[in-house]
N, C-alpha and C positions, 0 to 999 in steps of 0.2 A: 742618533741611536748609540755608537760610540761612546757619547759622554754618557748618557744613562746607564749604558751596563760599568762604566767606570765608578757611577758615584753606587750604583747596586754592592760590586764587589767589596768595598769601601765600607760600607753600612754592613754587610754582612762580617764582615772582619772585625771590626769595632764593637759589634754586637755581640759576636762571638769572644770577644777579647775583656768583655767590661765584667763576665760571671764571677762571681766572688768566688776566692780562693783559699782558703787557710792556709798553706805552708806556703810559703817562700820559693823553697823551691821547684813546687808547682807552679808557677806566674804563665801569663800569657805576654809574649811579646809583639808590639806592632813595628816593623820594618818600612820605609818609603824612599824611597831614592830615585835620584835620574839617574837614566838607561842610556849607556851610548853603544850600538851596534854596528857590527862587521861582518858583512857577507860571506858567505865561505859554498863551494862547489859550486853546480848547476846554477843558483841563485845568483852567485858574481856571474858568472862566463856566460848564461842565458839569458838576464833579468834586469839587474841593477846591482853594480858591480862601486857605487858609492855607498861609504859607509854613512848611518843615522844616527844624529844628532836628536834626534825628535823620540824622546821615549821615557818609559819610568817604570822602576820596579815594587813589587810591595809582598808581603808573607805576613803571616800570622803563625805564630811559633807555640806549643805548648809544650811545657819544659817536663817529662818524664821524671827526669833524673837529671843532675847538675851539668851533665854532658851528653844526654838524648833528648832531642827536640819533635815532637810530628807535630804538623797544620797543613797549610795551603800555601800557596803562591801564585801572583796573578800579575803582571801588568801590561805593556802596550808602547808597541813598535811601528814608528814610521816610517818606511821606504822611499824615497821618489829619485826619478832620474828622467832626464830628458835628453833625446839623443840628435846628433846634427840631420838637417832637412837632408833627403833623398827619396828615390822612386821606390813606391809599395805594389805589389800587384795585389791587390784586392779580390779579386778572382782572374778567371783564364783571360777573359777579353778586355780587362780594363787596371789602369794604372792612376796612381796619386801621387803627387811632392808632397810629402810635407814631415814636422816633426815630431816625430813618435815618443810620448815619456810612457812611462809603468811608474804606477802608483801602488804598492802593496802595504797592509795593516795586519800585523799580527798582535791576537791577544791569547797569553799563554792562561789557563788555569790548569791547578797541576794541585797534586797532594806532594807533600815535600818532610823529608827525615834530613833533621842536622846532626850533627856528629861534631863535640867542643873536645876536645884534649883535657883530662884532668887534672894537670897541671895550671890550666889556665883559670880554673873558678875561681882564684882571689887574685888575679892578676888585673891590670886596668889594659893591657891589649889581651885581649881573647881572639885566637883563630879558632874556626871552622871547616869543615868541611858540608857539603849538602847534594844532597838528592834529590830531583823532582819527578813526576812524571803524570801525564797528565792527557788536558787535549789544546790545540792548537786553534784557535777561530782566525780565518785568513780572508781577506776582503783583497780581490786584486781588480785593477783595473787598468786599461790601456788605451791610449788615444793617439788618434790620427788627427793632430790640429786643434780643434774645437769637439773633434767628431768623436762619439767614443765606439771604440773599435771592438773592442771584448770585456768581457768582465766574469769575476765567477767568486763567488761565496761559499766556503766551505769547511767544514770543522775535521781537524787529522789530527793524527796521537804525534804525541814529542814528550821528549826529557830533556832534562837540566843538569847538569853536573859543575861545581862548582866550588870556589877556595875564597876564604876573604877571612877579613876582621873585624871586631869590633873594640873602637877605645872608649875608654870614660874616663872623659876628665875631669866629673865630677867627684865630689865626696861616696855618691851613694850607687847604684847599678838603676838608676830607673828611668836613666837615658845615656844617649852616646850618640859617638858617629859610627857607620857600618859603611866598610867601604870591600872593591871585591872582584872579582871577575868569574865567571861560566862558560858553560859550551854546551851551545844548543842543538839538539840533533831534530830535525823538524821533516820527517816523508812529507812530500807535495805529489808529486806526483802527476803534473796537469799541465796541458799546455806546452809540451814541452820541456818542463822545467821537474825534475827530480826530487830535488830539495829543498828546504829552506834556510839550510843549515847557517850556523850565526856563532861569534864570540862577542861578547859583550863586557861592558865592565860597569861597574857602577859603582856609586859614594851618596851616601842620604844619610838618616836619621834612627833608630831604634827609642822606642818607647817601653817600657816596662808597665801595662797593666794589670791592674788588681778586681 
């Protein structure tokens, strides 16, 4: 299910990205990159306190003005941890050995505002700044062994805030590298667990469509 709503967002981005444009500096840009995340509050001290390696980011940008961008943002986060065997009470009259991991998935969709420096439109490093906000799709899961113990699927509001760059080392603007880091503010709210808060960084690609 997972990969389906990945290759959705995907198709819809690219869709949205291919409308012919006349001016230039109207362009649509596509962004892709791996995601690496870092747990932050309730989420470390409650959850899964290892940071993900398992993740990818992506945006769709339309360019206002040489230095106002609005689109989208969307990609996908994988959590897991496994913790050392010990005794679980299961309810009041009965106990279990065994070991417990949490598996959680987060996928952000969000509407997203960039913000370049005016100085940077004929530069080959261009920083940013950006905004997101949106909603949160979190798939959590937890297991006693083989056994699974809990689970719960559920859509929450979150933002994005975040600083990066982008270089071209080409001749022309209609690719690059985009590299960068955020701060993701994520209410959970369930389980125990408060947040889902995260810092992330990431490095991928930018394409310039027409």
């Amino acid at each position: 299910m997972k990969t389906r709503l990945f290759i959705l967002f995907i198709i819809f981005g690219l869709g949205f990205g291919i409308h012919p444009l006349q001016a230039q500096e109207h362009s649509v840009r596509l962004n892709l990159g791996y995601n690496y995340s870092f747990p932050l509050g309730t989420m470390k001290s409650d959850l899964i306190s290892h940071s993900s390696p398992r993740g990818f980011a992506g945006s769709i940008g339309y360019n206002l003005t040489p230095q106002w961008a609005v689109g989208a943002e969307f990609g996908f986060q994988d959590y897991y941890q496994k913790y050392p065997r010990q005794v679980y009470n299961t309810n009041k009259a009965q106990q279990i050995s065994g070991v417990m991991s949490n598996s959680v998935q987060v996928i952000p969709i969000m509407a997203r505002v960039e913000y370049s420096p005016l100085l940077a439109e004929n530069s080959k490093i261009r920083p940013y700044a950006s905004l997101a906000a949106g909603i949160n799709m979190v798939d959590f899961n937890q297991y006693l062994g083989m056994f699974k113990n809990q689970g719960r699927t559920s859509v929450n509001f979150g933002f994005h805030t975040g600083l990066g760059l982008r270089a071209i080392p080409g001749k022309t603007d209609k690719w690059g590298i985009d590299v960068g880091g955020d701060y993701s503010y994520a209410p959970y709210n369930k389980l125990g667990v408060k947040n889902l808060d995260n810092v992330n960084v990431h490095a991928g690609i930018f394409i310039r469509l027409q």
